[in-house]
ChimeraX commands (.cxc) that place a marker at each C-alpha (Angstrom):
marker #1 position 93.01,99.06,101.30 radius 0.5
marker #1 position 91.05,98.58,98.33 radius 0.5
marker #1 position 91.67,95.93,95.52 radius 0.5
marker #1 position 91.58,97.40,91.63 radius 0.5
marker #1 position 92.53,95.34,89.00 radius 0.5
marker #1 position 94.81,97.17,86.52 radius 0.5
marker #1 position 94.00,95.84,82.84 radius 0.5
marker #1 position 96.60,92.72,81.82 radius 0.5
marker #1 position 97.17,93.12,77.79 radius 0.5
marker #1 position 96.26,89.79,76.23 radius 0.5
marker #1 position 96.60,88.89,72.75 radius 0.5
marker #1 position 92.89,88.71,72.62 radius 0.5
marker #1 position 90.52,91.66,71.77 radius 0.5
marker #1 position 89.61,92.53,74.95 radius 0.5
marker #1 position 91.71,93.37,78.16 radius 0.5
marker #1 position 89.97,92.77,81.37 radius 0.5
marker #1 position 89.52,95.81,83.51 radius 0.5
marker #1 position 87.26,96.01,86.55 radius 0.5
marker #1 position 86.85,96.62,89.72 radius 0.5
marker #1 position 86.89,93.51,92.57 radius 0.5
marker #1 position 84.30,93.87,95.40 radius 0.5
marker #1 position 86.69,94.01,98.32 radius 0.5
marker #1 position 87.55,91.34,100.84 radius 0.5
marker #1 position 88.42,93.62,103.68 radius 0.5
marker #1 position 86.66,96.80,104.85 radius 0.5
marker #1 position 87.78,99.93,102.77 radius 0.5
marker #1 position 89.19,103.00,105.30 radius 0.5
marker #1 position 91.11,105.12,102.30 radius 0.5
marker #1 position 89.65,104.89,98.54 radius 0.5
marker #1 position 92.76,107.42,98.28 radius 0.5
marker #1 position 90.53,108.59,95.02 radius 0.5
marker #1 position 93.09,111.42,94.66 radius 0.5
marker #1 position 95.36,109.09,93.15 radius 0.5
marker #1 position 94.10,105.76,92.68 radius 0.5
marker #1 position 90.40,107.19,91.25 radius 0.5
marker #1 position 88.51,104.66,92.89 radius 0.5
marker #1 position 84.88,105.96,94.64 radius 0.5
marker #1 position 82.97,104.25,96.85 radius 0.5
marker #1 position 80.06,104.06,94.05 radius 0.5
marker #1 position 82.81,102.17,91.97 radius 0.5
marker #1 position 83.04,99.11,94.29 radius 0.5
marker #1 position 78.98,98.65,93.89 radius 0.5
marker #1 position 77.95,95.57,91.63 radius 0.5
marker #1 position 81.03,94.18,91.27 radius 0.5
marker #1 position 82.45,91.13,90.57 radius 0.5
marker #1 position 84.04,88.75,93.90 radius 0.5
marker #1 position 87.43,88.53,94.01 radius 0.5
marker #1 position 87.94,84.81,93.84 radius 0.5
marker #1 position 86.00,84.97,90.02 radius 0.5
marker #1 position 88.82,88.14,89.09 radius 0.5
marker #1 position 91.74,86.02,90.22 radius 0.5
marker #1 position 90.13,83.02,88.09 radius 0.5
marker #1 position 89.99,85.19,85.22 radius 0.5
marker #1 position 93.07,86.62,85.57 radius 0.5
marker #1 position 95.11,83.33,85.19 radius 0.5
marker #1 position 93.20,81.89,82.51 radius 0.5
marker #1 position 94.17,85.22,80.68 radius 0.5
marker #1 position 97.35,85.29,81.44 radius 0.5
marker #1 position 98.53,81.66,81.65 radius 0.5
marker #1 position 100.78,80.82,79.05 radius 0.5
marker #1 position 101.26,84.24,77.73 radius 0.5
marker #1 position 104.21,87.18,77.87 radius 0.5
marker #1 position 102.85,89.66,80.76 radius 0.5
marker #1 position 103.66,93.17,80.14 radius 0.5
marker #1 position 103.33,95.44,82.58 radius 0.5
marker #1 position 105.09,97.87,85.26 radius 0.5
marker #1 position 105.94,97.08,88.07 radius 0.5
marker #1 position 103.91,93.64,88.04 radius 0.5
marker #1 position 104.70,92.28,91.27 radius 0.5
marker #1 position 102.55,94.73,93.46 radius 0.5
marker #1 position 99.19,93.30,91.12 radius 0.5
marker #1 position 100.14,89.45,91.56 radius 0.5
marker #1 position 100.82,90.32,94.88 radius 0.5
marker #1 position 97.50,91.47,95.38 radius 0.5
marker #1 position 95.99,88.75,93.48 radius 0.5
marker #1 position 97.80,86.27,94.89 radius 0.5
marker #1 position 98.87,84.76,91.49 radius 0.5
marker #1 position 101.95,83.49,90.55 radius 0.5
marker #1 position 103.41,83.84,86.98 radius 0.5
marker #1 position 106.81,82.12,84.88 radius 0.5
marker #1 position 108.92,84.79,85.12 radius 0.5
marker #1 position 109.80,84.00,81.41 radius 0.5
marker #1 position 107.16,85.54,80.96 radius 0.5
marker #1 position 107.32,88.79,82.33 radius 0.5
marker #1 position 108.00,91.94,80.74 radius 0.5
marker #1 position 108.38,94.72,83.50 radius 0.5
marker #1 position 108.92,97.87,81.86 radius 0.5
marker #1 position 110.09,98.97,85.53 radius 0.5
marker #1 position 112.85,96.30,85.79 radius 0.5
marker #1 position 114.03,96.37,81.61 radius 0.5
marker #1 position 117.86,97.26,82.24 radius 0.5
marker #1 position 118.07,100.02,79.57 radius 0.5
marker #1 position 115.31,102.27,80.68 radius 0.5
marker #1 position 116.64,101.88,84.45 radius 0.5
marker #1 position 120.12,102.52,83.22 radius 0.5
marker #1 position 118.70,106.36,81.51 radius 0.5
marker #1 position 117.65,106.74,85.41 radius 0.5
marker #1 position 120.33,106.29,87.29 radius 0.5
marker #1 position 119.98,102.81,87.27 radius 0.5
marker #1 position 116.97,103.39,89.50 radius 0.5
marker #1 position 113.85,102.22,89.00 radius 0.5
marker #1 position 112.14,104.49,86.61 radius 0.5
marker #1 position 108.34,105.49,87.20 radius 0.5
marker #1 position 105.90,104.71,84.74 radius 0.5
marker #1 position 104.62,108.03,84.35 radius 0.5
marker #1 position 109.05,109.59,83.66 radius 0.5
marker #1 position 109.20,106.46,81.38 radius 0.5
marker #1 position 106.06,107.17,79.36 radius 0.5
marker #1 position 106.77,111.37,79.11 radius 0.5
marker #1 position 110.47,110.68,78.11 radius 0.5
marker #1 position 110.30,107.78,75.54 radius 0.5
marker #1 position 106.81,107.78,74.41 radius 0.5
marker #1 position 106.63,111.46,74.60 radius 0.5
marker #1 position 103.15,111.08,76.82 radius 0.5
marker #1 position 101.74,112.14,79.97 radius 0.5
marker #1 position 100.16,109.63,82.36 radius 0.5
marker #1 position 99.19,109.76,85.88 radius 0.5
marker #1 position 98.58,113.23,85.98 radius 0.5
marker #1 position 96.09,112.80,88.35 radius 0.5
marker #1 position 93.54,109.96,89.39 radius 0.5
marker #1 position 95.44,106.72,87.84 radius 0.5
marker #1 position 93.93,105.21,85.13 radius 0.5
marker #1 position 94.15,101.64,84.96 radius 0.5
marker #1 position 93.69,101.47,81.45 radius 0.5
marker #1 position 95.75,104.64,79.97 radius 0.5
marker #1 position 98.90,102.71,82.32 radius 0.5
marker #1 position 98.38,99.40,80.56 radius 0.5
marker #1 position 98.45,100.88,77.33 radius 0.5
marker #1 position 101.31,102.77,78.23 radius 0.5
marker #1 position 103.25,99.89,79.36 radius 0.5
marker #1 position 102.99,97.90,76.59 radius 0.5
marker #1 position 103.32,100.76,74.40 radius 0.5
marker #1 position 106.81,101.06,76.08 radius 0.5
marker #1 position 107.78,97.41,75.66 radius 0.5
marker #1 position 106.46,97.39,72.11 radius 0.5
marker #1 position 108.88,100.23,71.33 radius 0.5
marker #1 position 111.88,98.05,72.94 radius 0.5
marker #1 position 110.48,94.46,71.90 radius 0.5
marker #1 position 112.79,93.02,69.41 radius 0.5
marker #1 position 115.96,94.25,71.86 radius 0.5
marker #1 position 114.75,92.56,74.78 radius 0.5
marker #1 position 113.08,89.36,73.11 radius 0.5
marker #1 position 116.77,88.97,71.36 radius 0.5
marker #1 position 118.74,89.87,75.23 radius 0.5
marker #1 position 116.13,86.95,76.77 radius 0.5
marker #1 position 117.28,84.19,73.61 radius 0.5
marker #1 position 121.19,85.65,73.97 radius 0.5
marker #1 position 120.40,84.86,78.14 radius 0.5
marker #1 position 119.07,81.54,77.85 radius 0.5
marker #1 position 121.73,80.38,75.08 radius 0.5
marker #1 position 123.95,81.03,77.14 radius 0.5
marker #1 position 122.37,79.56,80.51 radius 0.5
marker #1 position 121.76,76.74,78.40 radius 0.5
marker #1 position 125.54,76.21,77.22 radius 0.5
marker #1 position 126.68,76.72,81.06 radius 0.5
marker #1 position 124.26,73.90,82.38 radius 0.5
marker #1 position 126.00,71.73,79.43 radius 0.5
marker #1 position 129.28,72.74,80.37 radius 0.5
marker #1 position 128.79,72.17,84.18 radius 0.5
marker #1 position 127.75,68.09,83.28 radius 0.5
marker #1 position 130.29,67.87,81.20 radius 0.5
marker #1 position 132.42,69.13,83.44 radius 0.5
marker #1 position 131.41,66.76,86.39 radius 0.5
marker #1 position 131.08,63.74,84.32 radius 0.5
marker #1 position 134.86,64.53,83.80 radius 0.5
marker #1 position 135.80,64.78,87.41 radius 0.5
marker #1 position 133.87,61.58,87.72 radius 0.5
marker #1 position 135.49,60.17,85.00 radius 0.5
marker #1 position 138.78,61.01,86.27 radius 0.5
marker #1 position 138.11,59.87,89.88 radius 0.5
marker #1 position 137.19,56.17,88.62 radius 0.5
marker #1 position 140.30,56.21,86.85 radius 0.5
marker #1 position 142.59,57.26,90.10 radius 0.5
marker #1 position 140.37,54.56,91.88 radius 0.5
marker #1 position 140.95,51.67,89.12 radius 0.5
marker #1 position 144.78,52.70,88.80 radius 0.5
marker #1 position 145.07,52.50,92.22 radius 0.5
marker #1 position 142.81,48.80,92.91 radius 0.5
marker #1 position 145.30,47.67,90.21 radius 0.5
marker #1 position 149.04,48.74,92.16 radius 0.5
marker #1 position 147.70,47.59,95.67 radius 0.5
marker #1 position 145.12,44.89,94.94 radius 0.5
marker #1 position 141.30,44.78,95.82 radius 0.5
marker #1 position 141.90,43.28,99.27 radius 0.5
marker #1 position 141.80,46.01,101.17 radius 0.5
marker #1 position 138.53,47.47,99.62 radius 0.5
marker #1 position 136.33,44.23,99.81 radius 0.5
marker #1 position 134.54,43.83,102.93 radius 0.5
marker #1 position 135.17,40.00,104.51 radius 0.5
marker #1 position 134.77,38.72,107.62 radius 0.5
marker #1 position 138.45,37.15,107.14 radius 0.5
marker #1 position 140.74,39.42,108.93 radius 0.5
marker link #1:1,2 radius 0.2
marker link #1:2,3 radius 0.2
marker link #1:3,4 radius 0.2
marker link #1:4,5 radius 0.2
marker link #1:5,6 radius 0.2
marker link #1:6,7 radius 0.2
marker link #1:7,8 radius 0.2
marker link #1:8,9 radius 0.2
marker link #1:9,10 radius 0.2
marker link #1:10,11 radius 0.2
marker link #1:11,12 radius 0.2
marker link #1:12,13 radius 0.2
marker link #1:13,14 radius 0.2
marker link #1:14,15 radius 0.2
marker link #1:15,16 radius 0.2
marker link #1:16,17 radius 0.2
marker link #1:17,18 radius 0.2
marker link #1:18,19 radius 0.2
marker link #1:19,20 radius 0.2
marker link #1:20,21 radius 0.2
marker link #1:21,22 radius 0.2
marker link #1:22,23 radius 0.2
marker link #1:23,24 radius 0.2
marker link #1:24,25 radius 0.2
marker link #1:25,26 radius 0.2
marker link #1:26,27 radius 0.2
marker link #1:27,28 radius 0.2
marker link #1:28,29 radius 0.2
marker link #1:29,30 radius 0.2
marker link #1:30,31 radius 0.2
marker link #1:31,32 radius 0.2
marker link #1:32,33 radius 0.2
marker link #1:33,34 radius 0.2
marker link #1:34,35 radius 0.2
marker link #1:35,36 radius 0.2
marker link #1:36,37 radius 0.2
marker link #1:37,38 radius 0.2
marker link #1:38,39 radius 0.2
marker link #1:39,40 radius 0.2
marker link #1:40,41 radius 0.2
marker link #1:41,42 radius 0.2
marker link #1:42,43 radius 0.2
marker link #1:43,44 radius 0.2
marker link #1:44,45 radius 0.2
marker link #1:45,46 radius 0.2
marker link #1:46,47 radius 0.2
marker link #1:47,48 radius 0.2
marker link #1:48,49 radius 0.2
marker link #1:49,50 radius 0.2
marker link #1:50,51 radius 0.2
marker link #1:51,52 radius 0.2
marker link #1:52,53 radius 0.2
marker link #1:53,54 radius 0.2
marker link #1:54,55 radius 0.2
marker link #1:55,56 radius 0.2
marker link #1:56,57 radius 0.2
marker link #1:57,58 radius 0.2
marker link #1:58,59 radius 0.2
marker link #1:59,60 radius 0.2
marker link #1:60,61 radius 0.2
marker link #1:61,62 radius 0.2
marker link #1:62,63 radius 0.2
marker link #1:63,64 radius 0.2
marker link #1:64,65 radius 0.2
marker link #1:65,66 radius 0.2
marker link #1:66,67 radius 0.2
marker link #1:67,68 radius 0.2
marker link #1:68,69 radius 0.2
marker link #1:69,70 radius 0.2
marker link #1:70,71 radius 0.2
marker link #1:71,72 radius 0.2
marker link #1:72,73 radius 0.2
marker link #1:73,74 radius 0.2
marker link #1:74,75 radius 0.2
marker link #1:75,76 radius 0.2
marker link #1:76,77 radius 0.2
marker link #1:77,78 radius 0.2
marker link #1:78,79 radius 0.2
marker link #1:79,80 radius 0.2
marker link #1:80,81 radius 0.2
marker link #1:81,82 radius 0.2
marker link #1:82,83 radius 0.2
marker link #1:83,84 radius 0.2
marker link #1:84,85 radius 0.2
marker link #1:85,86 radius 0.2
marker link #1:86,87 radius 0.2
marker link #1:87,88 radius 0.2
marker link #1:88,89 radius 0.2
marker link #1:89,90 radius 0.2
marker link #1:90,91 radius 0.2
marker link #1:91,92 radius 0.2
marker link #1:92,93 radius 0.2
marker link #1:93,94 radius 0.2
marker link #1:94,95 radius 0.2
marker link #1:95,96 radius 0.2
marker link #1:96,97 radius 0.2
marker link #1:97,98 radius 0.2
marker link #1:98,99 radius 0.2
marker link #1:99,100 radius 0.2
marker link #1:100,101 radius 0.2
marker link #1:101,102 radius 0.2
marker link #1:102,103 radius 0.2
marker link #1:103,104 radius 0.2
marker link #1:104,105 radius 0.2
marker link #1:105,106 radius 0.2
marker link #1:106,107 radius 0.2
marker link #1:107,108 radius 0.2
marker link #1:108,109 radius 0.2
marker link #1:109,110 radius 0.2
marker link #1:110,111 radius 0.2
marker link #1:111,112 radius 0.2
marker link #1:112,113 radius 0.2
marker link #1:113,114 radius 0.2
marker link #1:114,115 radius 0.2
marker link #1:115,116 radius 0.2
marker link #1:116,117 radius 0.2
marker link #1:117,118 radius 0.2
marker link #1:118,119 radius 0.2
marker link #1:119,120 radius 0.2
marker link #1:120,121 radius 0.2
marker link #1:121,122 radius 0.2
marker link #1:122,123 radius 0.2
marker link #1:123,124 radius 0.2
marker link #1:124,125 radius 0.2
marker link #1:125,126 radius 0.2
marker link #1:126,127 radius 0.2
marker link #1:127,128 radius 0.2
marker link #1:128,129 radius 0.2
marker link #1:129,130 radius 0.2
marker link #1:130,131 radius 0.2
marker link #1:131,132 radius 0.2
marker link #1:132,133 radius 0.2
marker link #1:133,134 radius 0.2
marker link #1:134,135 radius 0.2
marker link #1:135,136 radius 0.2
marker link #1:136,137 radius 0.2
marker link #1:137,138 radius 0.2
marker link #1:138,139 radius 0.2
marker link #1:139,140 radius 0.2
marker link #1:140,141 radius 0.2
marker link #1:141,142 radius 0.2
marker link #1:142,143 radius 0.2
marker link #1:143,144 radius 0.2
marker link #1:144,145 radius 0.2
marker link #1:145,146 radius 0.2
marker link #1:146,147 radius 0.2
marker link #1:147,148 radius 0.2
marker link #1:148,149 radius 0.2
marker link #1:149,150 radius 0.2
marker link #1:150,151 radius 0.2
marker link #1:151,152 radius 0.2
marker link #1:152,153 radius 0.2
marker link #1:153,154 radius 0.2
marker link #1:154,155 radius 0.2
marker link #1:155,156 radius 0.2
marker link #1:156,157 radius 0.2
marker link #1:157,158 radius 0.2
marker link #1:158,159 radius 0.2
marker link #1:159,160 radius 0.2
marker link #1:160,161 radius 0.2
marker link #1:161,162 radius 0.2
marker link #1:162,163 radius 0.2
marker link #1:163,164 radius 0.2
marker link #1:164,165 radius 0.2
marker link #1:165,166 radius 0.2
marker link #1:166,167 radius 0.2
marker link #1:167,168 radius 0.2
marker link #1:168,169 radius 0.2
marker link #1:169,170 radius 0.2
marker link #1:170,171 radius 0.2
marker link #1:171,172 radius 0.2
marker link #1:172,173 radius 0.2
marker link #1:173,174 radius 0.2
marker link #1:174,175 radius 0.2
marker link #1:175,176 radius 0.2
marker link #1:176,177 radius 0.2
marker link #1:177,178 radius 0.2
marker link #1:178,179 radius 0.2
marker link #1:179,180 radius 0.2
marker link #1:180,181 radius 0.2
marker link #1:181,182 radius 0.2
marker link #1:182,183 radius 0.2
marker link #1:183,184 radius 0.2
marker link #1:184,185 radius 0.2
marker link #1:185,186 radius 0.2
marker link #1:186,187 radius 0.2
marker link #1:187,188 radius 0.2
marker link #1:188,189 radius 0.2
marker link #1:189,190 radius 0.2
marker link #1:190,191 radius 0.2
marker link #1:191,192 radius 0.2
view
């Protein structure tokens, strides 16, 4: 099990892509796929200083990406999931699937017209093509997140106004009902 960092698009100049010196003893670089050599893993940062610079990057910011979980996973980092764009969980390309979750590599050849992971994985060309894919959808799915939390918003309003109503009415049932029988029976005396 080896840790690679897959670059996180920032809004700054530079994305961050590098290799983390591992924490646990490397069996399987699985190089056929992942591209990662023992050689790689030489001089490289600790992972503790990645995962630092990771959330400063990131914190505060939209994270695009696919299938995001399995790298915060990894890095043990937590993010607002506001603030996630996850090409591999945006409804419209999983409904063109089957409503499966679509790879990145089927995503990128059918709407981008591009071929990725054709071979060793490159952390860099899948970024790019992730955030090519969300920039090609952005303005849809910034508009479906406002239309979502509109409407969450105008439920939570609903529900208090709702329950200050019920409360509202139950005071009234109580108050009709202290008036027709009295307060006697609801005022705690040691007379009785």
């Amino acid at each position: 099990d080896h840790r690679d960092l897959h670059s996180f698009p920032t809004r700054r100049s530079s994305d961050l892509d590098t290799f983390v010196k591992p924490t646990e003893r490397v069996t399987d670089y699985r190089t056929h796929v992942s591209g990662v050599r023992p050689q790689d893993l030489v001089d490289v940062p600790e992972f503790s200083l990645v995962q630092t610079k990771v959330s400063e990057i990131i914190k505060e910011r939209i994270l695009v990406g696919h299938a995001i979980h399995h790298d915060m996973k990894v890095l043990f980092l937590d993010h607002p999931r506001k603030l996630i764009r996850d090409t591999s969980k945006y409804k419209p390309f999983r409904a063109n699937f089957g409503g499966k979750t679509p790879g990145l590599k089927h995503l990128s050849d059918r709407y981008l017209g591009v071929k990725v992971q054709t071979g060793e994985h490159s952390s860099v060309q899948d970024a790019q093509a992730a955030v090519r894919l969300y920039t090609l959808v952005r303005n849809d799915w910034e508009k479906e997140i406002k239309e979502k939390h509109k409407l969450s918003k105008f439920r939570g309003k609903k529900k208090v106004s709702k329950e200050l109503n019920n409360k509202s009415s139950l005071l009234s049932g109580l108050q009709a009902e202290l008036s027709s029988t009295g307060t006697k029976q609801y005022v705690d005396s040691d007379e009785e």
